[in-house]
C-alpha positions in Angstrom: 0.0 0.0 0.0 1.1 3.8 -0.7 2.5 5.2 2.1 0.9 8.3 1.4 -3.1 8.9 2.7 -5.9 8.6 0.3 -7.4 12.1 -0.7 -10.0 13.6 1.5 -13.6 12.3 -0.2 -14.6 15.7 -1.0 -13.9 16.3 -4.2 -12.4 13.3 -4.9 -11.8 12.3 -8.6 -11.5 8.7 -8.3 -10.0 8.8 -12.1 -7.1 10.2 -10.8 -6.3 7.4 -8.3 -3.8 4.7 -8.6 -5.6 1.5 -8.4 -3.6 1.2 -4.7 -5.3 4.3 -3.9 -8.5 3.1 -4.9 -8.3 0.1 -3.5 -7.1 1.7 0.2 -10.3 4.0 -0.4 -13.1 1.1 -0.9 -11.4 -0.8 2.5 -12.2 2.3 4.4 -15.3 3.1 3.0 -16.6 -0.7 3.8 -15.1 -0.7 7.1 -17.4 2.5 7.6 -20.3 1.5 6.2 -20.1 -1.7 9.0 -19.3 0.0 11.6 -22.1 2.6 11.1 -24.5 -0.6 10.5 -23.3 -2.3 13.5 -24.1 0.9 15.2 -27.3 1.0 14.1 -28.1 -2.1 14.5 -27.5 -1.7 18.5 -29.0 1.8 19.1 -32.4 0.1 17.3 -31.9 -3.2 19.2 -31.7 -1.2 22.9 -34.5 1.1 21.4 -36.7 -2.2 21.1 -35.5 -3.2 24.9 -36.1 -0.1 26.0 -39.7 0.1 24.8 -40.7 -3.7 25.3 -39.6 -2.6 29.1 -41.5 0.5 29.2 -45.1 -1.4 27.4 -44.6 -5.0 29.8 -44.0 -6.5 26.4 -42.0 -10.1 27.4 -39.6 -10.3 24.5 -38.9 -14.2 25.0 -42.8 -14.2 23.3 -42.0 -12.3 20.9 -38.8 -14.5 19.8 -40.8 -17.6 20.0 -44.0 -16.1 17.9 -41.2 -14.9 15.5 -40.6 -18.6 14.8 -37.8 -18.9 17.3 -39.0 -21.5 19.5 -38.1 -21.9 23.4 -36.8 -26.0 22.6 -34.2 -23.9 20.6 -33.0 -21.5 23.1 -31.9 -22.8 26.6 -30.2 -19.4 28.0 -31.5 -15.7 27.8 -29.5 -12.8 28.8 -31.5 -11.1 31.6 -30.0 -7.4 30.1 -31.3 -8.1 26.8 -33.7 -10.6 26.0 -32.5 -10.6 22.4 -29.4 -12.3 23.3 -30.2 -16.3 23.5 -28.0 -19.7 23.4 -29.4 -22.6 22.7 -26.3 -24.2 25.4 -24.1 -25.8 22.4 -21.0 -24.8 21.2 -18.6 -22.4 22.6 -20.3 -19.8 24.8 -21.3 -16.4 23.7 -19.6 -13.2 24.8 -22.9 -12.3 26.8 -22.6 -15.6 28.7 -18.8 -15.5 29.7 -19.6 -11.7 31.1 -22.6 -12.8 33.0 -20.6 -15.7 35.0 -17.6 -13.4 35.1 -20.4 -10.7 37.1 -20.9 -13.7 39.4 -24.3 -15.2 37.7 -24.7 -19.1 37.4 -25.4 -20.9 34.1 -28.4 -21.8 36.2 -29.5 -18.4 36.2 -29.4 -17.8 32.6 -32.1 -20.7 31.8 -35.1 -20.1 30.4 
């Protein structure tokens, strides 16, 4: 890679790039375009939470009438009911940070 720093994106005349440059451009413009989606995708996730909380909506209901069925998931997160494990493979980073708080796998059941 050029050891120089892609152009600023205003004004950018992509004609006049080296296909390095171009190339250097795209991987920052994708890495971007995730990180706002993953952003996005939390703020409407806790949004959700946040508003189940506020209406009594149980969102393990919602899961299951969403064709995500209970026999499927053995663990729920009690911060975020969106976060489930159905107890195989390794465990998720939700699990590990709940026993690491002090919380039993027992305490995680459904």
């Amino acid at each position: 890679m050029s050891s120089k720093a892609p152009p600023s994106t205003k004004n950018v005349n992509v004609e006049d790039m080296t296909d390095e440059e171009l190339a250097e451009l795209r991987q920052r413009i994708d890495a971007e375009g995730r990180k706002r989606e993953a952003k996005r995708r939390r703020e409407t996730k806790k949004q959700i939470v946040d508003l189940a909380r506020r209406e009594g909506i149980d969102l393990a209901s919602l899961a299951s009438s969403a064709g995500q069925t209970t026999e499927q998931t053995k663990y729920r997160d009690p911060e975020n009911q969106f976060n489930v494990w159905s107890g195989r493979g390794r465990k998720p980073e939700w699990v590990k940070q709940a026993l690491a708080r002090g919380l039993k796998l027992d305490d995680l059941k459904v």
